[in-house]
VMD Tcl script that builds the backbone (N, CA, C; Angstrom):
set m [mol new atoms 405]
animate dup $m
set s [atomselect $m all]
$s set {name element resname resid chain x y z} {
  {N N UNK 1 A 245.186 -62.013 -37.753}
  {CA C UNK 1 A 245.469 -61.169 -38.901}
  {C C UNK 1 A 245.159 -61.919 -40.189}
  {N N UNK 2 A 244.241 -61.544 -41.161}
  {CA C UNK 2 A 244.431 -61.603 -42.624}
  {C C UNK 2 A 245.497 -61.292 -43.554}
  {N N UNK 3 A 245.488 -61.841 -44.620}
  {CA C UNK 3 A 246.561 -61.356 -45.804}
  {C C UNK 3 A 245.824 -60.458 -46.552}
  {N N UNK 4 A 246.085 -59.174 -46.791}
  {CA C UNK 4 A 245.265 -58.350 -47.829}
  {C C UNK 4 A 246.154 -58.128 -48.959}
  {N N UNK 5 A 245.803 -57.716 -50.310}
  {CA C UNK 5 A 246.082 -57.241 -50.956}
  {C C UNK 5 A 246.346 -55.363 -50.921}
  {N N UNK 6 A 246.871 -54.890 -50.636}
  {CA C UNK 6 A 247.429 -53.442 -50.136}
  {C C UNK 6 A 247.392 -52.550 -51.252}
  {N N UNK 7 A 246.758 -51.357 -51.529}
  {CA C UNK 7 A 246.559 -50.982 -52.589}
  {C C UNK 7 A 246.678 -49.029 -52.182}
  {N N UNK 8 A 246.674 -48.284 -53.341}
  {CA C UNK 8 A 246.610 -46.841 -53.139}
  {C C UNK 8 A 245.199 -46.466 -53.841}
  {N N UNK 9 A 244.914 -45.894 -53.463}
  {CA C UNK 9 A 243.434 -44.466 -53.987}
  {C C UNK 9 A 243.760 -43.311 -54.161}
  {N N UNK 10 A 244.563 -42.634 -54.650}
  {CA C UNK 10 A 244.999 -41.537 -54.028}
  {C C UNK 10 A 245.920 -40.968 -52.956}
  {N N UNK 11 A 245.261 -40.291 -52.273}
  {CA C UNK 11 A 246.614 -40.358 -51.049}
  {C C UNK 11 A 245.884 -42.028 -49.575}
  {N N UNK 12 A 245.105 -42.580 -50.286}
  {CA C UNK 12 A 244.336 -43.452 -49.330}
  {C C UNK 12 A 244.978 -45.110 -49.618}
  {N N UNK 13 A 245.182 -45.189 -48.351}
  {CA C UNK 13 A 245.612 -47.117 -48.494}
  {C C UNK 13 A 244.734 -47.565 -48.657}
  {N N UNK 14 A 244.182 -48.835 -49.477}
  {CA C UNK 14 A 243.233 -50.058 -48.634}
  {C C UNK 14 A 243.414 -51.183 -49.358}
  {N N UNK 15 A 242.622 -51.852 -48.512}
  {CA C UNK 15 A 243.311 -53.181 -48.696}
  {C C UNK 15 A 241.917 -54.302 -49.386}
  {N N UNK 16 A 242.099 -55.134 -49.441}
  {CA C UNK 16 A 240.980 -56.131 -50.186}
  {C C UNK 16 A 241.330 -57.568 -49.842}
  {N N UNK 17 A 240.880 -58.188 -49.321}
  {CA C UNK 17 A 241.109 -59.636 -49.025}
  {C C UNK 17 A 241.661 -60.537 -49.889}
  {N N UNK 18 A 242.759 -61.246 -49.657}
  {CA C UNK 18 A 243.938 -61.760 -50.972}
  {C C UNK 18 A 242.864 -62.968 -51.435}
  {N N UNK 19 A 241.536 -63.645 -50.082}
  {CA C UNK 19 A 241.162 -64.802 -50.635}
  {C C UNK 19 A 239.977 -64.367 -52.069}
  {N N UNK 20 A 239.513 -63.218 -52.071}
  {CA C UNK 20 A 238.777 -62.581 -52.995}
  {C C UNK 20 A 239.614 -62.059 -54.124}
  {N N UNK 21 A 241.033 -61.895 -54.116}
  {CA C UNK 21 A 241.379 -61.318 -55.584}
  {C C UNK 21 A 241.750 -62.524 -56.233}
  {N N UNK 22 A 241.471 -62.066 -57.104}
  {CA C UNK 22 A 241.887 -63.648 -58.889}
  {C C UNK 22 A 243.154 -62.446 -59.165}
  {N N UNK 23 A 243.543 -61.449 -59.582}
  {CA C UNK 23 A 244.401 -61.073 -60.167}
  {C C UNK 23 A 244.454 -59.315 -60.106}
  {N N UNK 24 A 245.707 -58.666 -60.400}
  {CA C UNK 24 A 245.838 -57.448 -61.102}
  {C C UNK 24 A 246.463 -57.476 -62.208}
  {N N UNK 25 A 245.860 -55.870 -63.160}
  {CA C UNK 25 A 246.404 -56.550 -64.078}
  {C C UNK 25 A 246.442 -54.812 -64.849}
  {N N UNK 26 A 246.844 -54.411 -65.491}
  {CA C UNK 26 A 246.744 -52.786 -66.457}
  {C C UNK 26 A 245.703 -52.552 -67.065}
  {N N UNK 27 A 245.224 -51.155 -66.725}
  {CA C UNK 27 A 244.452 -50.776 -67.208}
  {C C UNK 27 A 243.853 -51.537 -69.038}
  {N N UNK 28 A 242.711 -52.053 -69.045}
  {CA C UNK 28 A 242.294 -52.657 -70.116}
  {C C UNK 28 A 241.026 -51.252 -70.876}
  {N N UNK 29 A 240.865 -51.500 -72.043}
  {CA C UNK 29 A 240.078 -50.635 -73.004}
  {C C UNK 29 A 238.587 -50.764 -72.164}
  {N N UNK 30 A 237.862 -49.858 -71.800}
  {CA C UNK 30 A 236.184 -49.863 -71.196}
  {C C UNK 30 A 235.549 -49.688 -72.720}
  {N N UNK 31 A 234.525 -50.215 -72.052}
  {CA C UNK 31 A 233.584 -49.531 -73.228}
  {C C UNK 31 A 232.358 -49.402 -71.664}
  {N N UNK 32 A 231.790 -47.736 -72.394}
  {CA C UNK 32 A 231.079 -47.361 -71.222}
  {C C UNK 32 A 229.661 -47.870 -71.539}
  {N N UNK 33 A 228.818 -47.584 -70.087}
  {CA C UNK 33 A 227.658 -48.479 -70.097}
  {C C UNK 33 A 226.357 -46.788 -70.013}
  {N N UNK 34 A 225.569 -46.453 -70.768}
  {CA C UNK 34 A 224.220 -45.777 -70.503}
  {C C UNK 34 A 223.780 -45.805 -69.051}
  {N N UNK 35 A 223.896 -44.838 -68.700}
  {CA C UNK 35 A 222.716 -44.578 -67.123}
  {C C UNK 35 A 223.282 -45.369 -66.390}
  {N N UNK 36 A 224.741 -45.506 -66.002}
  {CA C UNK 36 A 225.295 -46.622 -65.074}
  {C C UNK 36 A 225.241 -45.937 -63.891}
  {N N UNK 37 A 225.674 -46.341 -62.849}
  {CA C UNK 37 A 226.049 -46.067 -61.798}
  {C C UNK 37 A 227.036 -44.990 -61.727}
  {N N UNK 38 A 227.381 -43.503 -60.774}
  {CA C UNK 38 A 228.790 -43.164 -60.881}
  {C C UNK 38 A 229.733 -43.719 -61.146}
  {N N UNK 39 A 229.554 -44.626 -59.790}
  {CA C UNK 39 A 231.271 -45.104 -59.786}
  {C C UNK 39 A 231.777 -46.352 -61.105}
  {N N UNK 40 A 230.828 -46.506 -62.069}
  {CA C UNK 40 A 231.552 -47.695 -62.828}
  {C C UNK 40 A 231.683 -46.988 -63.851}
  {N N UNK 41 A 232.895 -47.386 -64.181}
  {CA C UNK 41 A 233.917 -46.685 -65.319}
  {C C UNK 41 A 233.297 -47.051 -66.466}
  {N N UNK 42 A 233.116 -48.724 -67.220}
  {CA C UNK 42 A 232.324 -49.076 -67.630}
  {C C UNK 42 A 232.549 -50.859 -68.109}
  {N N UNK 43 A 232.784 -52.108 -69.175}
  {CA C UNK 43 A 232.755 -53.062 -69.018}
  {C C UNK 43 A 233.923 -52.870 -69.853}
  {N N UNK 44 A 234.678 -53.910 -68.947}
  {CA C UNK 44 A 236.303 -54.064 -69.815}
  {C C UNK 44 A 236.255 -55.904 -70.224}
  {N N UNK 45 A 236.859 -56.250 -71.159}
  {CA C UNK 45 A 236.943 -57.979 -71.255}
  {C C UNK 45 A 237.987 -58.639 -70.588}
  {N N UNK 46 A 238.183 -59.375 -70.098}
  {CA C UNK 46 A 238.803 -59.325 -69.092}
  {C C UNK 46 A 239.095 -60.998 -68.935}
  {N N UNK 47 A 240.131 -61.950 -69.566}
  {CA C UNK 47 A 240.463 -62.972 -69.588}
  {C C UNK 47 A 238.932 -63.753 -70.696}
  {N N UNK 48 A 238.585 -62.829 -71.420}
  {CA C UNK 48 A 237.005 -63.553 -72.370}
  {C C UNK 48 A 236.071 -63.045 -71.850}
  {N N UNK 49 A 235.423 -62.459 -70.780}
  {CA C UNK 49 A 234.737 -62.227 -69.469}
  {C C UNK 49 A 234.374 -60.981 -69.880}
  {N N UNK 50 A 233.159 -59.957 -69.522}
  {CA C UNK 50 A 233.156 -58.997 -69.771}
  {C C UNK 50 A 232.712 -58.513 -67.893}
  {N N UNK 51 A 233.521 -57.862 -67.870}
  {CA C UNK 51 A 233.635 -57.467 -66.496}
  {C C UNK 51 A 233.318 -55.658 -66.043}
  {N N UNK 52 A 232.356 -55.597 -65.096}
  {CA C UNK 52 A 232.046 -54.267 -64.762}
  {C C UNK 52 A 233.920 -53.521 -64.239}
  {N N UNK 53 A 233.787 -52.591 -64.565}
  {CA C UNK 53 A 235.195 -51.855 -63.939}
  {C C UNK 53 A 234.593 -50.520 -62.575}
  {N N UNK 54 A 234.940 -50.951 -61.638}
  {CA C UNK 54 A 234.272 -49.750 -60.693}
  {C C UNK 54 A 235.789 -48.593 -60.614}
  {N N UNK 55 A 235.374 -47.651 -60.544}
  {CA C UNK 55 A 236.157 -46.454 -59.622}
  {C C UNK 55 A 236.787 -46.081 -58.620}
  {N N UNK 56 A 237.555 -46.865 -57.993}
  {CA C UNK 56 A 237.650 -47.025 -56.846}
  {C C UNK 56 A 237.680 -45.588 -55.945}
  {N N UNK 57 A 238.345 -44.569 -56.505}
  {CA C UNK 57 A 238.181 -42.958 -56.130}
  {C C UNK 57 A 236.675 -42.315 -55.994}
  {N N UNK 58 A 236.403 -42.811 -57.053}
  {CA C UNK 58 A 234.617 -42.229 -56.671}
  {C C UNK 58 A 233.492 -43.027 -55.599}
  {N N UNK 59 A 234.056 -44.325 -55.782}
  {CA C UNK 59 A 233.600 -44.787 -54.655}
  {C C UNK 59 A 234.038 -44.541 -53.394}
  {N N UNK 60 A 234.906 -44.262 -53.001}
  {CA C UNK 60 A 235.486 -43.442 -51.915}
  {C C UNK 60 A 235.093 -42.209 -51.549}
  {N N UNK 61 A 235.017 -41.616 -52.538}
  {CA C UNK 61 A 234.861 -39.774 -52.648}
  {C C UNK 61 A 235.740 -38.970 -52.793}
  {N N UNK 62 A 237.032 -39.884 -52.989}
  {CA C UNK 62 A 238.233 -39.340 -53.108}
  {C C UNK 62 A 238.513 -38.632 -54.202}
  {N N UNK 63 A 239.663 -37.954 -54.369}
  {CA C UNK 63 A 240.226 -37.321 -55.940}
  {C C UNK 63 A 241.134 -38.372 -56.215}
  {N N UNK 64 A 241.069 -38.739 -56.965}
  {CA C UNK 64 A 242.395 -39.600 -57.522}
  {C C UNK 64 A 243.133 -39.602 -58.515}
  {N N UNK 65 A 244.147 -39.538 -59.500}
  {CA C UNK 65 A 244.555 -40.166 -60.697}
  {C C UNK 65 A 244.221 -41.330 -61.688}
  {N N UNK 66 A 244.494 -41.134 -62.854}
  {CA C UNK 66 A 244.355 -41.768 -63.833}
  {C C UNK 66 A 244.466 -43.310 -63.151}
  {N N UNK 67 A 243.815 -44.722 -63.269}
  {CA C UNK 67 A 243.780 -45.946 -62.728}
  {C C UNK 67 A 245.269 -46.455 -63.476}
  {N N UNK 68 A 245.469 -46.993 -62.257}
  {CA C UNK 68 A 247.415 -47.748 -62.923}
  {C C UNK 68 A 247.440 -48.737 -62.957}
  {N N UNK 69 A 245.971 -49.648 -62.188}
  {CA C UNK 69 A 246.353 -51.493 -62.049}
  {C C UNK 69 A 244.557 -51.281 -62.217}
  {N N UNK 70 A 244.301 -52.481 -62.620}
  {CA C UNK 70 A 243.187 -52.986 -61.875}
  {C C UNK 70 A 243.254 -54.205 -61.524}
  {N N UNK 71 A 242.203 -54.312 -60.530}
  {CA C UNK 71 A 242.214 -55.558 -59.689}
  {C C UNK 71 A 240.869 -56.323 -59.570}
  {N N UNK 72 A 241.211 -57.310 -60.690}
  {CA C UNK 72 A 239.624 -58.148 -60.195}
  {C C UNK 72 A 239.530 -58.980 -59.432}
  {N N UNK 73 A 238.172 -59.724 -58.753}
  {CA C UNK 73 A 237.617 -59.931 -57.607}
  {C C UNK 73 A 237.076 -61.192 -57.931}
  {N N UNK 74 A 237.292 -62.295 -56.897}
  {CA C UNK 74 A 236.275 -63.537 -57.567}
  {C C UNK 74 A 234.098 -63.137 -57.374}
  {N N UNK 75 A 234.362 -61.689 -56.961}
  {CA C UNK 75 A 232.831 -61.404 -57.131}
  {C C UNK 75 A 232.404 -60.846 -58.540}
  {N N UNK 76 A 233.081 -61.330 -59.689}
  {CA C UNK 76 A 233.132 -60.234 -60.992}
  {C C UNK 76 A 232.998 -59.111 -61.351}
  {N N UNK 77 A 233.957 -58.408 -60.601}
  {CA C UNK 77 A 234.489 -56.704 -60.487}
  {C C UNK 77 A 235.434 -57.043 -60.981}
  {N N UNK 78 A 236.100 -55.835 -61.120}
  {CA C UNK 78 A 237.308 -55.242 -61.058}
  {C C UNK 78 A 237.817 -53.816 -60.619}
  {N N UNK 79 A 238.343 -53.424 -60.030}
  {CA C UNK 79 A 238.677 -51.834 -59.185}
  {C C UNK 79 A 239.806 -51.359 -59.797}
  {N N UNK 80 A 239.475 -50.367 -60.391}
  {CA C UNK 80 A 240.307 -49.059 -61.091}
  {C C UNK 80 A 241.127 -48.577 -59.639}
  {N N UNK 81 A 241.880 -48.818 -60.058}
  {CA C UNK 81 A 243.433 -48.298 -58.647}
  {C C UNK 81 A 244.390 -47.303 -58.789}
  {N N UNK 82 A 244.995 -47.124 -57.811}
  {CA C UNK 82 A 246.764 -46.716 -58.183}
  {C C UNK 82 A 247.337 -47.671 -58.034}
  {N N UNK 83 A 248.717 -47.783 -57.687}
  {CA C UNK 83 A 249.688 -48.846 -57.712}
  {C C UNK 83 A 248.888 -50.206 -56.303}
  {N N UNK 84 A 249.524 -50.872 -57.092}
  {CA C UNK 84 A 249.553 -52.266 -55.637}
  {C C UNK 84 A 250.634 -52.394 -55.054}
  {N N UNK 85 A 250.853 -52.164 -53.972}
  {CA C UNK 85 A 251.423 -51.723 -52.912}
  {C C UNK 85 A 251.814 -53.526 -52.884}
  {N N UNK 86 A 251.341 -54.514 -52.338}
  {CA C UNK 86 A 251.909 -55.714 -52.278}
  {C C UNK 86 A 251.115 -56.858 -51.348}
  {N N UNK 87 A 251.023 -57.298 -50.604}
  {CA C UNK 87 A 250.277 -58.396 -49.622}
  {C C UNK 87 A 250.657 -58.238 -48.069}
  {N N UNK 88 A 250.052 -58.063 -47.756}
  {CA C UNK 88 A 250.358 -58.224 -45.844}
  {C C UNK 88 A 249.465 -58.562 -45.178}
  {N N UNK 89 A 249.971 -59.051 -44.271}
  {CA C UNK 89 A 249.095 -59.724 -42.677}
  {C C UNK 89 A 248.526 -58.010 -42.304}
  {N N UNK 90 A 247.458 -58.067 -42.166}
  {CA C UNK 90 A 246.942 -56.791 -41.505}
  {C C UNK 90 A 245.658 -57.184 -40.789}
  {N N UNK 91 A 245.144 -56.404 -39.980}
  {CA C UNK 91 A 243.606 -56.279 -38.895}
  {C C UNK 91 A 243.341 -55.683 -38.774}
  {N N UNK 92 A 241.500 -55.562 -39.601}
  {CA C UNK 92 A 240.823 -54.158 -39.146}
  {C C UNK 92 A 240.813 -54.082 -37.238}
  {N N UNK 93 A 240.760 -53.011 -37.470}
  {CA C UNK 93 A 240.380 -52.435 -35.769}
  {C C UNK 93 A 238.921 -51.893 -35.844}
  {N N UNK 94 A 238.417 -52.107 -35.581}
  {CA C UNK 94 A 236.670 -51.951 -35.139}
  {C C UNK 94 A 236.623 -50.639 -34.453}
  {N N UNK 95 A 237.477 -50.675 -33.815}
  {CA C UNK 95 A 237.436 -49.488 -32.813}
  {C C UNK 95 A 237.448 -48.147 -33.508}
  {N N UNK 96 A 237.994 -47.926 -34.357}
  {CA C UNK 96 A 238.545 -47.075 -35.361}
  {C C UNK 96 A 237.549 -46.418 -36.656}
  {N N UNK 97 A 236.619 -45.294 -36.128}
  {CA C UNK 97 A 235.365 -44.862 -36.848}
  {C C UNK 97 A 236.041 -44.946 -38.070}
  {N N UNK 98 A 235.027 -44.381 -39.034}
  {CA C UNK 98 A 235.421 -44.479 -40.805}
  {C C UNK 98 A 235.621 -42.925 -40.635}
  {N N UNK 99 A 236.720 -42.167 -41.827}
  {CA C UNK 99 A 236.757 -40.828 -41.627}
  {C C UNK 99 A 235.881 -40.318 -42.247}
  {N N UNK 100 A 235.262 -39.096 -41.557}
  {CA C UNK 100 A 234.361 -38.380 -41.523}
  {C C UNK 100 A 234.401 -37.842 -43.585}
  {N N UNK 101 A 235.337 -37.676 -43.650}
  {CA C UNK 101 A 235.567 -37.097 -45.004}
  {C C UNK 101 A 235.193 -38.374 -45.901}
  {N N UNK 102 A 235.053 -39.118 -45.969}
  {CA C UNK 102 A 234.866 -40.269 -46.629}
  {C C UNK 102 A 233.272 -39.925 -47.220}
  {N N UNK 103 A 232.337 -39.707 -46.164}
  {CA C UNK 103 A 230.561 -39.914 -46.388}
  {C C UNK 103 A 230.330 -41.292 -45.981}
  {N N UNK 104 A 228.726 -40.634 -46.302}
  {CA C UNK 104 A 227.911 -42.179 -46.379}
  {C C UNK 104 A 228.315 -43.094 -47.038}
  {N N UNK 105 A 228.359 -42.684 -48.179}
  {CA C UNK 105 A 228.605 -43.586 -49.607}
  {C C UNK 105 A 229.827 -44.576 -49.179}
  {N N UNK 106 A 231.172 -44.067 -48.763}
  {CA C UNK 106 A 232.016 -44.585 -48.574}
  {C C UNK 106 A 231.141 -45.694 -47.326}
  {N N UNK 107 A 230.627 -45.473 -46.286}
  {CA C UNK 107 A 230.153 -46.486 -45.596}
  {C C UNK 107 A 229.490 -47.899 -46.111}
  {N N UNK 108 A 229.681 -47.578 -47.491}
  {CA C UNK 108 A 228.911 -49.231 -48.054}
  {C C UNK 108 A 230.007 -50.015 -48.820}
  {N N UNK 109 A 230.822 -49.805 -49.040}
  {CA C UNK 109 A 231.767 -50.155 -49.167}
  {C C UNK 109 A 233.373 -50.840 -48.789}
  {N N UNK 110 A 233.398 -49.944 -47.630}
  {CA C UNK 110 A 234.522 -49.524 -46.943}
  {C C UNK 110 A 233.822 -50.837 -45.260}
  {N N UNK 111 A 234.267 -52.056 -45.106}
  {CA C UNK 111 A 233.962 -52.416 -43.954}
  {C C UNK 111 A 234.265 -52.610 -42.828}
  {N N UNK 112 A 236.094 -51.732 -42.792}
  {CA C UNK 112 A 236.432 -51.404 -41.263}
  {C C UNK 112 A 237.595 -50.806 -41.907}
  {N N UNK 113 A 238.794 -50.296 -40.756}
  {CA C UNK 113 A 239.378 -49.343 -40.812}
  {C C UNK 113 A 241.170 -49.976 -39.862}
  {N N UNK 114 A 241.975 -49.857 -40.244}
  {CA C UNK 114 A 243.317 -50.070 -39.482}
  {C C UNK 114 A 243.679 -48.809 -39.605}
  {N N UNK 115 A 245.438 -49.359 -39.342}
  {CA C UNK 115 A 245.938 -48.856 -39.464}
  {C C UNK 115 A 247.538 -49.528 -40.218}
  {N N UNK 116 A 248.253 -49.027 -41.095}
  {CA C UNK 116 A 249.229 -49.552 -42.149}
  {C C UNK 116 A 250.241 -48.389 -41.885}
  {N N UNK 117 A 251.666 -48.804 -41.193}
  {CA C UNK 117 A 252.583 -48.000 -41.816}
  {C C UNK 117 A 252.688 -46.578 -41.190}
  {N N UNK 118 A 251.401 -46.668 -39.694}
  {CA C UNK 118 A 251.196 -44.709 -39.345}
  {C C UNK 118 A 250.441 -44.460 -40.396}
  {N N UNK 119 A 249.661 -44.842 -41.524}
  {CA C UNK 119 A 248.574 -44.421 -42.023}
  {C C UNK 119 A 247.203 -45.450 -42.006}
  {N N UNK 120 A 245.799 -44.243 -42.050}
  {CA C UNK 120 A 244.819 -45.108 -41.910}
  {C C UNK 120 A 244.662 -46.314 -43.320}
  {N N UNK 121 A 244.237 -47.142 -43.151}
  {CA C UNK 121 A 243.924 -48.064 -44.286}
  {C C UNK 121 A 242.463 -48.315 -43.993}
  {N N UNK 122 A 241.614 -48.605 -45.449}
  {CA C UNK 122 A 240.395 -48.709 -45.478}
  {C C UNK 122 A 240.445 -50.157 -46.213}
  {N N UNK 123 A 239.376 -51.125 -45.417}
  {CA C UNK 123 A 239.150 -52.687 -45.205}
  {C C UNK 123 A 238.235 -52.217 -46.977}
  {N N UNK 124 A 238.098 -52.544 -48.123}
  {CA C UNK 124 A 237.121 -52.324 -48.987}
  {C C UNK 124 A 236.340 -54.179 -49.345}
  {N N UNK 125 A 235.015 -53.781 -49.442}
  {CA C UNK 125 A 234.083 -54.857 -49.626}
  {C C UNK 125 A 234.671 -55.491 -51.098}
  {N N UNK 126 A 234.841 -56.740 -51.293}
  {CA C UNK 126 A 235.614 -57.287 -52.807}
  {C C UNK 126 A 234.374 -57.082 -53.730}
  {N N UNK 127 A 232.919 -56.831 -53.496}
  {CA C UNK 127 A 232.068 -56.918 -54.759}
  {C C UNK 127 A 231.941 -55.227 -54.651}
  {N N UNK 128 A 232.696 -54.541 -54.102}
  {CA C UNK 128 A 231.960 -53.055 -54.554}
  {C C UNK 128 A 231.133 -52.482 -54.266}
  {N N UNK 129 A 230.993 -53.124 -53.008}
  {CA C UNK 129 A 229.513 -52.701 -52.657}
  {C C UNK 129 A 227.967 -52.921 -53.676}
  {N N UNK 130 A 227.602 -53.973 -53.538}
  {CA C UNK 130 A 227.117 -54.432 -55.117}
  {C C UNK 130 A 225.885 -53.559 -55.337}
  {N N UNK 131 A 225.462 -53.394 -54.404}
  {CA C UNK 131 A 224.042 -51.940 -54.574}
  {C C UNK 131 A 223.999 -50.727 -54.461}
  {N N UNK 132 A 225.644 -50.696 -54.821}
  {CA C UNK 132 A 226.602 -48.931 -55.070}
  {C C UNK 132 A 226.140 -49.143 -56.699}
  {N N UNK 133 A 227.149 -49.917 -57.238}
  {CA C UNK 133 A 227.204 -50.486 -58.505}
  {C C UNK 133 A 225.701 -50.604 -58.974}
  {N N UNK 134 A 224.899 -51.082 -58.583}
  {CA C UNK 134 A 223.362 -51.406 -59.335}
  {C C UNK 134 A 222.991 -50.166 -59.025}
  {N N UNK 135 A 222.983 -49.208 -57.936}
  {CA C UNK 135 A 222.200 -47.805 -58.068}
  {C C UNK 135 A 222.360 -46.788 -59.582}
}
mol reanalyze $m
mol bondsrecalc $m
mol representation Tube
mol addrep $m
């Protein structure tokens, strides 16, 4: 088992590898970027740093709410969230397809699947899938 960082999307768990997060932290001011990608909200500053902010709902495909934490990544992201749920020992299960409702899209991102609590949890890639973000 890994330690993840445990997080909400909506009505969706997932988790992010604790050795990849530097921090969470409240929603910070974007300033948006021309012809970006969907899912990036746009560049927030971020400890001096000017840091891409991704979507974490749109990268999913999910509906979500207004972002309540974000969480940056030692890959220089940061993921627009709901609450952080907290740290736990958890293991993707392989066995366990990605849900159908998710899409493709979610398949570049999303790199395996548990289970948390009687609900599914989604394993998410710490850079964002970095050629989600550059599309």
């Amino acid at each position: 088992m890994d330690r993840e960082l445990i997080f909400s999307v909506g009505a969706l768990l997932c988790a992010l590898p604790l050795g990849d997060v530097v921090e969470t932290i409240r929603p910070l001011p974007l300033q948006a970027v021309a012809d970006s990608a969907d899912a990036l909200l746009g560049v927030a500053v971020i400890r001096g740093q000017a840091v891409p902010v991704l979507d974490t709902a749109r990268l999913l495909g999910v509906a979500a709410a207004p972002a309540e934490r974000f969480i940056t990544t030692r890959a220089a992201v940061a993921f627009a969230t709901g609450p952080v749920l907290g740290v736990r020992d958890v293991a993707p299960d392989a066995a366990l397809p990605l849900p159908p409702a998710l899409g493709a899209g979610a398949a570049r991102v999303v790199t395996a699947v548990g289970v948390l609590d009687s609900r599914p949890l989604l394993f998410v890639r710490s850079d964002g899938g970095a050629h989600v973000a550059a599309a």
